[in-house]
C-alpha positions in Angstrom: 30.5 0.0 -15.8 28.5 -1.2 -12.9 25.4 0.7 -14.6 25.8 -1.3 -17.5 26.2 -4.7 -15.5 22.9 -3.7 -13.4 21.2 -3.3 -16.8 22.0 -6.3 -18.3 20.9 -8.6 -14.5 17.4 -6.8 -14.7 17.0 -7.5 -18.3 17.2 -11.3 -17.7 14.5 -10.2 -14.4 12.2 -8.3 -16.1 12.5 -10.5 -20.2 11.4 -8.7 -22.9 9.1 -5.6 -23.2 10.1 -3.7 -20.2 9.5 0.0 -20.3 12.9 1.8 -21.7 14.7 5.0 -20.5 12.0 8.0 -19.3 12.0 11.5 -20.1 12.9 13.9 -17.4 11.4 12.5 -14.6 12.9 14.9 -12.5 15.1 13.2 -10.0 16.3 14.2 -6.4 19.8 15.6 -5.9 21.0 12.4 -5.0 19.7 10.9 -8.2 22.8 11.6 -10.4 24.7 8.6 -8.5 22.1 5.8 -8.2 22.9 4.1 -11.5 26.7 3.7 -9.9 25.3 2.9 -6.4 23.3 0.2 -7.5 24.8 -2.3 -9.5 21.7 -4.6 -9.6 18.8 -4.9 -7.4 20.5 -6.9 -4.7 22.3 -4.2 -3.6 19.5 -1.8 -2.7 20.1 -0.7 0.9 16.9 -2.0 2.8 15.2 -0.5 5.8 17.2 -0.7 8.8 14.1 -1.9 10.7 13.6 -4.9 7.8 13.6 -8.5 9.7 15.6 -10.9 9.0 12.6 -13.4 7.9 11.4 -10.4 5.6 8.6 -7.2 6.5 9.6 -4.4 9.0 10.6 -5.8 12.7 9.5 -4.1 16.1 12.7 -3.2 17.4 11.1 -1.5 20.6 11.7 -4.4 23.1 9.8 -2.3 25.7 6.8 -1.6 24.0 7.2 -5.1 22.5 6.9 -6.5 26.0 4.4 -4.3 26.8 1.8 -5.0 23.8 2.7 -9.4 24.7 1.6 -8.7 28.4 -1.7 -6.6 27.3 -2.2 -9.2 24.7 -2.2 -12.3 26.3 -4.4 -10.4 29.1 -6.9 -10.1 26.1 -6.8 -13.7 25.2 -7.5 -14.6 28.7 -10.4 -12.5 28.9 -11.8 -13.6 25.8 -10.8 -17.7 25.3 -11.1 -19.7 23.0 -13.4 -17.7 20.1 -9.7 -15.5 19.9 -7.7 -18.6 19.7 -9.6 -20.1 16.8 -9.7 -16.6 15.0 -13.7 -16.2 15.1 -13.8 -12.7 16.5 -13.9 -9.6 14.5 -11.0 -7.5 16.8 -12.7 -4.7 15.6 -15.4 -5.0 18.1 -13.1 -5.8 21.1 -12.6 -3.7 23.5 -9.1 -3.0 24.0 -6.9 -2.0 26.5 -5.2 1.4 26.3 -2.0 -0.7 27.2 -2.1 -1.5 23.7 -2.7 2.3 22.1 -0.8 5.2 21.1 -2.4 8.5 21.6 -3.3 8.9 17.8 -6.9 7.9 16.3 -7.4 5.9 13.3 -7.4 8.6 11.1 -4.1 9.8 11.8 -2.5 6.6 11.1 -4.7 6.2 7.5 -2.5 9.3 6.5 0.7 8.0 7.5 1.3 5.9 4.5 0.5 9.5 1.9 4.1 11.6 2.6 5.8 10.9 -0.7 3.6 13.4 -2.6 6.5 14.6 -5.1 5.4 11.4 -7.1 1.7 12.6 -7.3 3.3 15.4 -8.7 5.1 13.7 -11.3 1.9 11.9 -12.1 -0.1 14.8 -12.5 2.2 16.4 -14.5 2.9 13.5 -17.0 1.4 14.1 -20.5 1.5 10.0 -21.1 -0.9 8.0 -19.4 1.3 4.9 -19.0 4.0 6.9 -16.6 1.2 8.7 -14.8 0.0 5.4 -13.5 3.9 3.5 -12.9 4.0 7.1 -11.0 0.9 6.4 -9.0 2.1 2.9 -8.1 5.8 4.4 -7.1 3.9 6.3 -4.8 1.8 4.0 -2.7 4.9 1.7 -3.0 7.4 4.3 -1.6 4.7 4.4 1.4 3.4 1.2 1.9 6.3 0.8 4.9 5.0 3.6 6.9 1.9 1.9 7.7 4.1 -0.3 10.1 6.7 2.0 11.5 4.7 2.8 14.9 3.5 -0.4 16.7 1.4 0.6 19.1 -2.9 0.6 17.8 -4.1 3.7 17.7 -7.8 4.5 18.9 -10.9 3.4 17.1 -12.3 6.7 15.6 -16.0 7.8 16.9 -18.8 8.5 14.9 -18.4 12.1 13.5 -15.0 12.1 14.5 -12.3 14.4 11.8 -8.9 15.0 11.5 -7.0 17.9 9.1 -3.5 18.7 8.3 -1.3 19.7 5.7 2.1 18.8 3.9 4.7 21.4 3.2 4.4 21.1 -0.4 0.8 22.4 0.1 -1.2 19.1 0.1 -3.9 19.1 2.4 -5.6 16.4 3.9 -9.3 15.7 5.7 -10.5 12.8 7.3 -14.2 11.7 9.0 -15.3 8.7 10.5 -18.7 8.6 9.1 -19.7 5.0 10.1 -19.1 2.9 13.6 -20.6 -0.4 12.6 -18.9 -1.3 10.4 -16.2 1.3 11.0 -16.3 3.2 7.7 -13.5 6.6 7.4 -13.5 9.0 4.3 -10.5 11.3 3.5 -10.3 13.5 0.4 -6.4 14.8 0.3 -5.8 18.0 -2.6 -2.6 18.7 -3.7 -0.9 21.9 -4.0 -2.9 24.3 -6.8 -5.4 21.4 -7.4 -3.2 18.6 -9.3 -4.6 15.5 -7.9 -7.4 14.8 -5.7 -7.0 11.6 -3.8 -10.7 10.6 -2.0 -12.1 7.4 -0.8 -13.6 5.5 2.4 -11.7 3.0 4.4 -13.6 0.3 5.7 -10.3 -2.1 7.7 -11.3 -6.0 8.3 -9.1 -6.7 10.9 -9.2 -10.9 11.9 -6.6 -12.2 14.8 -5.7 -16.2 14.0 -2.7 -18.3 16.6 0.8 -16.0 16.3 -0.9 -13.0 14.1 -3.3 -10.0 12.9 -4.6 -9.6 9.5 -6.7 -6.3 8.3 -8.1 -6.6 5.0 -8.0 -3.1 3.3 -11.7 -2.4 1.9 -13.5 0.4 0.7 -12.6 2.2 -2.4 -9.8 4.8 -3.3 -9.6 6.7 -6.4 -7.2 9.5 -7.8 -8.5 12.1 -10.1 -6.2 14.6 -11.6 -6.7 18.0 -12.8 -6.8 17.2 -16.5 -9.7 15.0 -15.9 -7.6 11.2 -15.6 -8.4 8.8 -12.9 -6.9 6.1 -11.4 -8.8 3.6 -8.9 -6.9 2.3 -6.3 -7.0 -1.3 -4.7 -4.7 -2.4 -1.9 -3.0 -5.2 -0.3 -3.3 -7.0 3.1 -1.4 -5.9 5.8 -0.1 -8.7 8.2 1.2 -8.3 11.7 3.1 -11.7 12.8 4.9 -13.2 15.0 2.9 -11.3 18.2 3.7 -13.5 21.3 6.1 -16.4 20.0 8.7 -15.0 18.6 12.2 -12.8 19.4 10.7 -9.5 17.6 7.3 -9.4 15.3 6.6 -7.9 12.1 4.5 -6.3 9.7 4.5 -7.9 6.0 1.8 -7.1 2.8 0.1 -10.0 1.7 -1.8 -10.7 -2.0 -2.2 -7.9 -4.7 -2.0 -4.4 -5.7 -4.1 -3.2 -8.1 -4.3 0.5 -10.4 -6.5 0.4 -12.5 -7.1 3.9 -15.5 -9.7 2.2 -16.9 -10.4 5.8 -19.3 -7.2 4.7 -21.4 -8.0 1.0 -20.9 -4.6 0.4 -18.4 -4.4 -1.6 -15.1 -1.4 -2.5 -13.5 -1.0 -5.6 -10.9 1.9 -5.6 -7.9 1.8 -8.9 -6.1 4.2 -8.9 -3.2 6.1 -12.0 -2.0 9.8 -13.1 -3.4 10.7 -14.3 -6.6 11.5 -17.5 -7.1 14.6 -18.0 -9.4 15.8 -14.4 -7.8 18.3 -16.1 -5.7 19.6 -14.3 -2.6 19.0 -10.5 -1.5 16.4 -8.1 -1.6 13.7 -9.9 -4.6 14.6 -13.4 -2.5 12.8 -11.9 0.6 9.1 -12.0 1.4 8.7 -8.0 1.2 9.5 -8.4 -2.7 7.5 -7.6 -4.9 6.8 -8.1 -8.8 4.1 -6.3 -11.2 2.9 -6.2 -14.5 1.4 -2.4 -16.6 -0.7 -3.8 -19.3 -3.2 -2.6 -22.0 -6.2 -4.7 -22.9 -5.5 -5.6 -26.4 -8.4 -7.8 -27.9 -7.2 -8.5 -31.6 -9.9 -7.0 -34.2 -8.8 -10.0 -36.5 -9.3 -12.7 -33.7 -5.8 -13.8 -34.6 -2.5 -14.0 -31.7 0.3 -11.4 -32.7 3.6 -12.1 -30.8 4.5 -8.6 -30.9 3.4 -5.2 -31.2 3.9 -1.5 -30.1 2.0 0.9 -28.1 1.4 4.6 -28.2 0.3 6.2 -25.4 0.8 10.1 -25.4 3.0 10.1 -28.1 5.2 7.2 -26.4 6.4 4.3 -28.4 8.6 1.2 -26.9 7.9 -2.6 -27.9 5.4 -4.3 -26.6 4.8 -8.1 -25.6 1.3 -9.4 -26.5 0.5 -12.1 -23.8 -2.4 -13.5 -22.9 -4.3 -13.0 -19.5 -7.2 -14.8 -17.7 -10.6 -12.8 -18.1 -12.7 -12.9 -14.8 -16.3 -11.8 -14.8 -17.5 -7.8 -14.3 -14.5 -6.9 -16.1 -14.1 -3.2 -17.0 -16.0 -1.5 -20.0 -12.4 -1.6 -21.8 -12.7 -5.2 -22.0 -10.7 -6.6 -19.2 -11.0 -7.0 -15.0 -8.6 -5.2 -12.6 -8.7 -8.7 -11.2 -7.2 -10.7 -13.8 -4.4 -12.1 -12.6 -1.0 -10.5 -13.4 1.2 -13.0 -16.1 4.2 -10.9 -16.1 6.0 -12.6 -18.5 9.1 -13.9 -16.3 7.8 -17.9 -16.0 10.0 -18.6 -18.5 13.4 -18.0 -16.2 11.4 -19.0 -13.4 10.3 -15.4 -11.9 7.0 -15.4 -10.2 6.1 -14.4 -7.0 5.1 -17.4 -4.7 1.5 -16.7 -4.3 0.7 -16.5 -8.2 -1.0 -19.3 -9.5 -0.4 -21.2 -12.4 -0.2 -19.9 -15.9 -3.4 -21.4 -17.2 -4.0 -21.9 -20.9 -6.3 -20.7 -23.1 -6.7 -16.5 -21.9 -7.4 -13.2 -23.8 -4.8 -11.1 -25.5 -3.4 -8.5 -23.5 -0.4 -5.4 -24.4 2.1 -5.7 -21.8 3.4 -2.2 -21.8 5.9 -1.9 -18.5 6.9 -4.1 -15.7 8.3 -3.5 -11.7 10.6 -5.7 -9.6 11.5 -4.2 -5.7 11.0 -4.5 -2.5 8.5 -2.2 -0.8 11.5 -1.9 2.4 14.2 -0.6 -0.5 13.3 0.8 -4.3 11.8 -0.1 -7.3 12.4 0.1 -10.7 10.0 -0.2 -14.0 12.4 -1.9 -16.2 16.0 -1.0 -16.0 15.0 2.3 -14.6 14.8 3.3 -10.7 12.0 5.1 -9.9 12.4 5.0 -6.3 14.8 4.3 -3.1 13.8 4.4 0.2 17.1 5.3 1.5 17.5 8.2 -0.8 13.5 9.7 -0.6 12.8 12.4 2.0 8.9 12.0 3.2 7.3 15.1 4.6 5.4 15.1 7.5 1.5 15.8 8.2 1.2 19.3 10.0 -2.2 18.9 11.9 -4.5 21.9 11.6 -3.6 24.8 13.6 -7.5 25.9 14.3 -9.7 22.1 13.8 -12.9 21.4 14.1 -14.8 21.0 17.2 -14.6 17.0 16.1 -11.1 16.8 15.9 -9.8 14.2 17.4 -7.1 15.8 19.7 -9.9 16.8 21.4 -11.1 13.3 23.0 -10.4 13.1 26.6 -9.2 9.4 26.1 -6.7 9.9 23.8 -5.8 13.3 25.5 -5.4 11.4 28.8 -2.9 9.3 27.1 -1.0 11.8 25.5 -0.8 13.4 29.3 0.5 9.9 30.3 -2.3 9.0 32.4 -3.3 5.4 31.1 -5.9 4.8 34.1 -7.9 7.9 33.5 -7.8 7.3 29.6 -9.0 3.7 30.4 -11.6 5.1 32.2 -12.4 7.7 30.0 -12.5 5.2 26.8 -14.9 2.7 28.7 -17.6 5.6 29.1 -17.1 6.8 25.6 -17.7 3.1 24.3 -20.9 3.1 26.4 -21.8 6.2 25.2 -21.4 5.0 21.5 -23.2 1.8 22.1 -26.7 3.7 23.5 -26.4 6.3 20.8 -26.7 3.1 18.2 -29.3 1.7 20.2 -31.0 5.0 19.3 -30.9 4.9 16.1 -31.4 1.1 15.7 -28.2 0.0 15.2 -26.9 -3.5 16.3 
């Protein structure tokens, strides 16, 4: 009963053409239950961390305390070019009041502990459920990039990090760039399904109450039957630093997936959903998306309706139209166009989507998502994921690392022996150190 009531609220969420029932998509233990345990999407249980204005809260008041003090000690020192949010934080020196003893590269992995999803997506035949399981996954890990408040240290040049899930995924990380901070990973999974590589080159800008890093680089997922997915993320916003009770950590803007071998892309903006009324789509940490197929008609004439095939799949399909941006894909379309997911007409959009202009290429509209990155998701009327039922693994460093490994920096080791004066200390003269050595080479 309340399976069938859940069905028939997230039909009138996602409208037509929403992706149908899966095959075996080979569900946890707890899986059995969740169509009784959820009778619509306002009952997913969020994150007991989530704040009440939406995004994860700090709920360590000590820490809290202590990141305002070293904070507004920062601000002081560095006036009004902070205030006005012209200062790249990136080249700030920080205090280690403000760090955990963990570099950079450790906390790039946090997000990557869901990996039975890679799994699924490596294993799936069809190319439209390999990517809606590539976005479950960075979705089901999007809320571990905020769960530890504390910044972890800048990595140094030639600085590298290795570890390993139990499923057999292993991961390795390098800073190979200081100005601007650039960090490449390659992460294998177990008996070389996937390999996920890329560089991470974070924008971090501080403006009044708040911290925004902009996510650049590239990221791309190759699997062992040849497919590829590129992936593009979100902003990551830290608010409410010094004037409010607790801050938080939100995702701002778009993410994008883009298989552009089978012509697919698929959209998630985050941000609620107007018309969603109350609970967990009416919060900011909501999220809607849109799996589409570039479908340029060979006769130049509209069709309202159509089916797909994609590895021997077939479900209807909505033909809607999309707006074409320049450098668009060989396939015909840009992983930039913007997402029109269909759910204007009841009044479903996220905030920060534009208008609907007029006047756009045809486009097959082959699966949509609704969820909140702190609780599940579903494609269609289907979960794919809930937080409060999904057990992460946990990174294993490298038993026997490199020389470079970053456990090995006297700063961060200083730290981690809770001696914040000598780590200071010991950070200062490492800073100096990196600042002649780019002298040397000519560097600014």
């Amino acid at each position: 009963m309340l399976s069938a009531v859940r069905g028939q609220v997230l039909s009138k969420v996602l409208g037509s053409g929403s992706k149908g029932s899966l095959p075996d998509r080979a569900p946890s233990e707890s899986d059995g239950a969740a169509a009784d345990d959820f009778a619509d999407a306002t009952e997913a249980q969020l994150h007991p961390d989530a704040h009440e204005e939406g995004g994860l809260a700090c709920t360590n008041k000590e820490l809290m305390e202590a990141q305002r003090r070293a904070i507004v000690d920062v601000i002081k020192g560095l006036g009004k070019n902070l205030l006005a949010g012209n200062l790249d934080l990136l080249k700030v020196s920080l205090p280690v009041a403000l760090f955990e003893p963990r570099s950079y590269l450790q906390k790039l992995a946090d997000p990557w502990v869901y990996p039975r999803f890679l799994r699924l997506a490596a294993e799936a035949t069809d190319p439209v459920e390999r990517l809606q399981w590539v976005v479950t996954y960075f979705i089901a890990g999007f809320h571990r990039a905020f769960e530890r408040w504390a910044k972890p240290f800048n990595p140094i040049l030639g600085e590298t990090w290795q570890a390993s899930l139990p499923d057999g995924s292993r991961i390795s990380l390098e800073q190979i760039s200081h100005h601007p901070p650039i960090s490449a990973f390659q992460m294998q999974g177990p008996h070389g399904l996937y390999t996920f590589t890329g560089m991470s080159q974070p924008s971090v800008s501080y403006k009044t109450n708040a911290v925004k890093t902009t996510a650049r680089g590239y990221r791309v997922l190759d699997f062992k039957d040849g497919g590829r997915v590129e992936v593009h993320f979100p902003a990551y916003h830290l608010r409410g630093l010094l004037y409010t009770s607790a801050p938080r950590g939100e995702l701002g803007g778009t993410a994008e997936f883009v298989d552009a071998q089978h012509g697919l892309s698929a959209e998630v903006r985050f941000g609620r959903l107007e018309g969603a009324g109350s609970g967990v789509l009416a919060r900011s940490d909501a999220f809607s998306g849109t799996l589409w197929r570039a479908a340029p008609p060979a006769d130049g004439l509209d069709r309202a309706d159509s089916s797909a095939s994609a590895g021997g799949w077939q479900a209807p399909a909505l033909i809607e139209r999309s707006k074409r941006s320049s450098g668009g894909l060989a396939s015909g379309f840009s992983m930039s166009s913007i997402v029109r997911s269909g759910l204007g007409g009841l009044g479903l959009r996220s905030k920060s989507s534009p208008a609907i202009p007029e006047a756009e290429p045809l486009r097959e509209v082959l699966a949509r998502c609704t969820g909140n990155w702190l609780s599940h998701l579903d494609w269609g009327e289907d979960r794919w994921w809930t937080l409060a039922e999904e057990a992460r693994q946990e990174w294993e460093p490298e038993a026997h690392p490199l020389p470079s490994d970053c456990r090995y920096r006297e700063d961060l080791a200083l730290l981690a022996a809770g001696d914040a004066k000598g780590s200071q200390v010991a950070k200062e003269a490492l800073e100096q150190r990196q600042r002649a050595e780019a002298k040397l080479r000519g560097i600014n």
